[in-house]
C-alpha positions in Angstrom: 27.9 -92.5 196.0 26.1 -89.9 197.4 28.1 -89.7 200.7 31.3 -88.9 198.2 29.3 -86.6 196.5 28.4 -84.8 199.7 32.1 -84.6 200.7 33.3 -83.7 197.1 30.4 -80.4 197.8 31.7 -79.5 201.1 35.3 -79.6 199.8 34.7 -77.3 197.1 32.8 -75.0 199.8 36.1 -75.4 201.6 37.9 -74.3 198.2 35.7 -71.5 197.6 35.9 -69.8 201.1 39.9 -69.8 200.6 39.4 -68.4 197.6 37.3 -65.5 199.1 39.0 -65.0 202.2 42.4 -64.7 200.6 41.1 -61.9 198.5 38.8 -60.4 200.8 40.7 -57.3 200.8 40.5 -56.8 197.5 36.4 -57.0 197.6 36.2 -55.0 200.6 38.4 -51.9 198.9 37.9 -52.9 195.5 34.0 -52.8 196.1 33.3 -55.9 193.9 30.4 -57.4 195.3 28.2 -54.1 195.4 26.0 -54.1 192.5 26.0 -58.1 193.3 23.9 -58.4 196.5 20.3 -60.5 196.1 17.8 -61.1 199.0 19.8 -63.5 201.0 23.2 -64.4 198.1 26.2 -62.8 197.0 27.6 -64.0 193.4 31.3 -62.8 193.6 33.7 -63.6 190.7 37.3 -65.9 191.8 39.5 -65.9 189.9 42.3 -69.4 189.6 40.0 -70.9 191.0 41.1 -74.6 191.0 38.8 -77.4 189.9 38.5 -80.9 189.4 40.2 -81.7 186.0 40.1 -85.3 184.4 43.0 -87.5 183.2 42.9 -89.9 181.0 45.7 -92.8 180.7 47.6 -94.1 177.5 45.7 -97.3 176.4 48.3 -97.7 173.6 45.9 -97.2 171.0 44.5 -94.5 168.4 41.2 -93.3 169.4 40.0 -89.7 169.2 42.3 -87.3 168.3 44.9 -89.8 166.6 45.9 -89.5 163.5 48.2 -86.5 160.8 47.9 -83.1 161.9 50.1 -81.1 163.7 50.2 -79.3 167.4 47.9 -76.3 166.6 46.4 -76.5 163.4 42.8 -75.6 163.5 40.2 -77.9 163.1 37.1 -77.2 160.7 36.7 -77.7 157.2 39.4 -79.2 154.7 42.2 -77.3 158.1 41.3 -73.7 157.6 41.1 -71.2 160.0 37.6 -70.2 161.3 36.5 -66.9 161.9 37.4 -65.2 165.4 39.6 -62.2 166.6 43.3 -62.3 166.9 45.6 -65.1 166.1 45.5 -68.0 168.1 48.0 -68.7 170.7 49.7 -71.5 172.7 49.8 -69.8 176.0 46.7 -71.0 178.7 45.1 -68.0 179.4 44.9 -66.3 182.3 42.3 -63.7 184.5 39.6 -66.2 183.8 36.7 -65.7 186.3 33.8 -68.0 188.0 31.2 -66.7 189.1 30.2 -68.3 192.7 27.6 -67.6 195.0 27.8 -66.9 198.8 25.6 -66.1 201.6 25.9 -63.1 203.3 26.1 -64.9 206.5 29.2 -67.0 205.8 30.7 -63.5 203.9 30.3 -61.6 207.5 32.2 -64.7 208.9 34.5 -64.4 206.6 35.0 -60.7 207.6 35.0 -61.3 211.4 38.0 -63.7 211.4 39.8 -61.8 208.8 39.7 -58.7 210.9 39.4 -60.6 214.1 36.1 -58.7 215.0 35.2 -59.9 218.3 31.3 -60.5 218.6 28.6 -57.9 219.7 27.7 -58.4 223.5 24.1 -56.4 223.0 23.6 -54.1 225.7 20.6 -54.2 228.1 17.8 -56.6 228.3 16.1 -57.6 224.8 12.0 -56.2 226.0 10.6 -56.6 221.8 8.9 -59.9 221.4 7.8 -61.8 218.7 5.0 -63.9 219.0 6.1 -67.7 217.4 4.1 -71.1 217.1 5.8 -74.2 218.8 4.2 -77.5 217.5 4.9 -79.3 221.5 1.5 -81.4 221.6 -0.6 -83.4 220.1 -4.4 -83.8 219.9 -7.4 -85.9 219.0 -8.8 -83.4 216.7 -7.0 -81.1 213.8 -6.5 -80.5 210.7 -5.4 -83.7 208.3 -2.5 -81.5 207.0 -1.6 -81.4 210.6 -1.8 -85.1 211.2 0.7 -87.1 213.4 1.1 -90.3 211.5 3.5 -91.4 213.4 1.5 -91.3 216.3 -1.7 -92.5 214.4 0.1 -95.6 213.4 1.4 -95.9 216.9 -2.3 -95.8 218.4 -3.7 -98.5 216.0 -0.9 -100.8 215.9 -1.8 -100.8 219.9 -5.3 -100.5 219.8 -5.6 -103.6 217.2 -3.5 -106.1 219.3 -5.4 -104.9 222.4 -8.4 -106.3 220.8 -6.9 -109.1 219.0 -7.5 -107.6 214.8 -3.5 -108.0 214.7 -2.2 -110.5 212.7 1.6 -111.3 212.7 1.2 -113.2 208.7 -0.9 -110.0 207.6 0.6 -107.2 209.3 -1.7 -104.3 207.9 -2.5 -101.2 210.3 -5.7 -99.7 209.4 -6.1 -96.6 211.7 -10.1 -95.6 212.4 -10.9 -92.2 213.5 -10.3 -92.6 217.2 -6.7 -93.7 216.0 -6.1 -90.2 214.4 -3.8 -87.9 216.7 -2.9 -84.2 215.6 -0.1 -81.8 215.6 -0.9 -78.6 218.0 1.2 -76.2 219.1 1.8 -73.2 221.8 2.0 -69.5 221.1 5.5 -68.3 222.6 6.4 -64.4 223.1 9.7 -64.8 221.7 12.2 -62.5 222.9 14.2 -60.1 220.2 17.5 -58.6 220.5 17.0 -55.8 217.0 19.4 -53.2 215.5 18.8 -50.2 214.0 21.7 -48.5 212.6 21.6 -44.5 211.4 24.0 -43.5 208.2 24.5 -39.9 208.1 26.2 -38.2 204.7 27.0 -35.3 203.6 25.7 -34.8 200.0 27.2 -30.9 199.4 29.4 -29.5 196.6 32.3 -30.8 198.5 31.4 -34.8 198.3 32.8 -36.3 195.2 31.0 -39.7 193.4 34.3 -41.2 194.7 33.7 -40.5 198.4 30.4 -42.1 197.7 31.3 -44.8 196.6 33.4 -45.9 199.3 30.8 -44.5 201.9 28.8 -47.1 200.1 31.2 -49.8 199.9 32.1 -49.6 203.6 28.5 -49.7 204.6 27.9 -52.9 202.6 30.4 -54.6 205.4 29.1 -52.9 208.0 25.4 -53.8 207.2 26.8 -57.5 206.9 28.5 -57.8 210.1 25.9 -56.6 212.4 23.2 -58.2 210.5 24.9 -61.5 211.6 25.2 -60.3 215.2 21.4 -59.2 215.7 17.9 -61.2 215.1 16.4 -58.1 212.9 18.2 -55.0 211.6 16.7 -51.6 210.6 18.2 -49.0 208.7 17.9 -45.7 208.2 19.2 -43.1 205.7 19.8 -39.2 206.2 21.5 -36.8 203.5 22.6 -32.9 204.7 24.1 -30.0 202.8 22.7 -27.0 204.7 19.3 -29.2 205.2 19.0 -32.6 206.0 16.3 -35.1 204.9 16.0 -39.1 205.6 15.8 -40.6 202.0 15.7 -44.0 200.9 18.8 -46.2 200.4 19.1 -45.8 196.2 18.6 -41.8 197.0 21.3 -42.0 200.1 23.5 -43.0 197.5 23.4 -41.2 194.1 21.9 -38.0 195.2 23.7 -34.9 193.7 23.8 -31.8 195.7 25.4 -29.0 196.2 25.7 -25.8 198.4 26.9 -25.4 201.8 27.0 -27.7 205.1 25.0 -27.9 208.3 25.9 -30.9 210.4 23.8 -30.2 213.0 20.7 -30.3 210.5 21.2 -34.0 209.8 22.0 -34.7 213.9 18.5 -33.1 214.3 16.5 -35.5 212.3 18.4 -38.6 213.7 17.9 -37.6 217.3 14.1 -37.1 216.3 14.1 -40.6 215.0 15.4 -42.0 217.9 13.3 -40.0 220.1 9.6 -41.1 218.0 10.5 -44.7 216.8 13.7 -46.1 218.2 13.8 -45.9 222.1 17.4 -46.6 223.4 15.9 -49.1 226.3 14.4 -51.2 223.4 17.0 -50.9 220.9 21.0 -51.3 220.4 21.5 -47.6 218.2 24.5 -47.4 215.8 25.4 -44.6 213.9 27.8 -43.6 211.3 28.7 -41.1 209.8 30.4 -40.0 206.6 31.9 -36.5 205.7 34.8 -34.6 204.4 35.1 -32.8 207.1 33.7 -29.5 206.1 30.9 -27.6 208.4 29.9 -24.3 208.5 31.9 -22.4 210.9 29.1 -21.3 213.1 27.2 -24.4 213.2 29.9 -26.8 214.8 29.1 -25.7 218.1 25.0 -26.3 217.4 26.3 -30.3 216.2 28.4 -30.9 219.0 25.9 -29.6 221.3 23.2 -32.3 219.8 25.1 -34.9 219.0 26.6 -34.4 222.9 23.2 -34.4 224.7 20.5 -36.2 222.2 22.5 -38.9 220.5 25.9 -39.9 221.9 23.9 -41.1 225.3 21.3 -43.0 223.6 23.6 -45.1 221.0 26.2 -48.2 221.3 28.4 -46.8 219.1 29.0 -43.5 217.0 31.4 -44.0 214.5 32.4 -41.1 212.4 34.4 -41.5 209.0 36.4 -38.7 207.0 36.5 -39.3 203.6 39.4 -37.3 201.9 38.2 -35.0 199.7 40.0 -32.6 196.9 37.8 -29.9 198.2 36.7 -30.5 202.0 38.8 -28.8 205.1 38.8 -32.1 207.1 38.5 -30.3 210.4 35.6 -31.5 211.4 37.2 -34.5 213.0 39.8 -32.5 215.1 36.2 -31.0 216.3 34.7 -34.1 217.4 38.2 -35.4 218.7 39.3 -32.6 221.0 35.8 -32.9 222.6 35.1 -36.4 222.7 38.5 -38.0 222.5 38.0 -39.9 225.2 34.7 -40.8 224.8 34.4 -45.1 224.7 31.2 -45.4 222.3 33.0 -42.9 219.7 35.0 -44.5 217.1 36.7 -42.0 214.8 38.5 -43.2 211.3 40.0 -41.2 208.5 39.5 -42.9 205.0 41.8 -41.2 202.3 40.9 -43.7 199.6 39.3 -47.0 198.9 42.7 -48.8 200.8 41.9 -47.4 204.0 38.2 -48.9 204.2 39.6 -52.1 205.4 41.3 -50.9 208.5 38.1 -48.0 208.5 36.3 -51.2 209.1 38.1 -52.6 212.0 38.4 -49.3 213.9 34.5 -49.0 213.8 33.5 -52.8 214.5 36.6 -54.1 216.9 35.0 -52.9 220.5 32.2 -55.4 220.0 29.9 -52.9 220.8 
């Protein structure tokens, strides 16, 4: 019984990644799993989603449910209708939604062979350690929490038919203190290959809620893929109209400002970042970032210049996305592509609505960087 029931679970794990793979797209544009995320689960909502449904035969008798009465009528007291909304129907319904939960593990699998994201080759040689425990021995002496009892029965079983206390008709193994052996371990440095990925965005008058919002939906899959490709990820957050600040990730995302646009102020505090916490020999860098393509004239030249000589060098991958906006120039892109066009650790993506974030997605994510 419980084999079957093992096999029924992993066949309705089979059901319910169909179900989210074929309308992946929809949750990747669509946004419907932000707002959704816990520490390590994902409940998304499927809909049609098909379940196991009973039948019962004809045993050519009455039973439950037999009797007068027509198709339809309602059942409650002497046939009337009960109180609810609407009339009642004979149509099955329809749009009914489960909610299911998923890890955000098997939902960055998911993405990676939907989009056909080849895997992240990390560059360089991992140099931060973690020191780990490896329980490889065993002792004499230690802890009873830590005791081997496998190896305790072991030792008394042997020790009592060395000296003849073993009896075949009374088979009891009484272990004595000598018999006692202990789990111990080794301490391990414990190479670490870690991310730490930079989201720039501009926050001035220009940058709708709607630009947000797929900035923030498009970093939700991005967080999720390289999470599964690295042992430890750390993120950090930076906001710029004419001054940039790093912020945490609730402020990153429904700040309201307003006022004109430095790039080069937000480039600024990420190369000092990178300079003070995250050095390049010790860490794969990614950044992205998210405008509408508006700058100040006169500052373009400052941005290029840092993002050239302090950032671009020291990173895996610099992925910039335009967001269309009803009120930004979008020029800043023909900037960054008429100088760094051919430049292989720059991805560059246009995103004029919540549609392009899929293909946003694979442009920034398919080198494998």
């Amino acid at each position: 019984m419980t084999v079957k029931i093992e096999r029924d679970q992993r066949r309705f794990k089979q059901i319910v990644k169909g179900k989210v793979r074929q309308n992946l797209k929809q949750f990747v544009t669509q946004g419907e799993m932000i707002g959704r995320k816990g520490k390590d689960l994902v409940s998304i909502p499927l809909p049609q989603l098909d379940l196991p449904r009973f039948r019962f035969g004809d045993n050519g008798a009455g039973g439950v449910a037999s009797g007068e009465g027509e198709e339809g009528q309602p059942v409650g007291k002497g046939g009337q209708p009960q109180p609810g909304q609407g009339q009642a129907g004979s149509d099955p319904g329809d749009g009914h939604l489960m909610e299911v939960d998923i890890s955000l593990e098997e939902l960055a699998e998911l993405l990676g062979a939907e989009l056909e994201l080849p895997r992240i080759e990390p560059r360089g040689a991992a140099s931060i350690t973690q020191q780990k425990n490896k329980y490889d021995t065993v002792r004499h002496v230690g802890p009873e929490a830590l005791r081997h009892k496998k190896r305790t029965y072991l030792q008394a079983l042997k020790r009592q038919i060395s000296t003849g206390e073993y009896r075949p008709d009374d088979p009891r193994i009484i272990p004595i203190k000598g018999d006692k052996r202990y789990k111990s371990w080794t301490t391990i440095d414990q190479p670490q290959v870690n991310a730490a990925v930079f989201y720039l965005m501009d926050v001035s008058g220009s940058m709708t809620d709607e630009q947000k919002q797929i900035v923030r939906t498009e970093a939700f899959w991005i967080d999720a893929w390289l999470a599964s490709q690295y042992d430890g990820i750390e993120t950090r957050y930076i906001i710029h109209d004419a001054v940039a600040k790093e912020v945490d990730e609730h402020t990153f995302y429904h700040t309201r400002e307003s006022g004109g646009t430095r790039i080069s102020s937000a480039y600024k505090v990420c190369a000092d970042l990178i300079k003070n916490h995250f050095p390049p020999a010790d860490w794969n860098l990614y950044v992205f970032q998210f405008s509408d393509g508006d700058n100040w004239g006169e500052d373009n030249q400052q941005a290029l210049s840092i993002l050239s000589d302090s950032i671009l060098p020291a990173v895996n991958l610099y992925c910039y996305g335009q967001v269309e906006s009803p009120y930004g120039s979008g020029e800043y892109l023909n900037q960054l592509e008429s100088r760094f066009g051919e430049l292989d650790q720059m991805v560059l993506s246009e995103i004029p609505d919540r549609e392009a974030i899929y293909e946003s997605i694979r442009a920034f994510l398919g080198k494998g960087r």
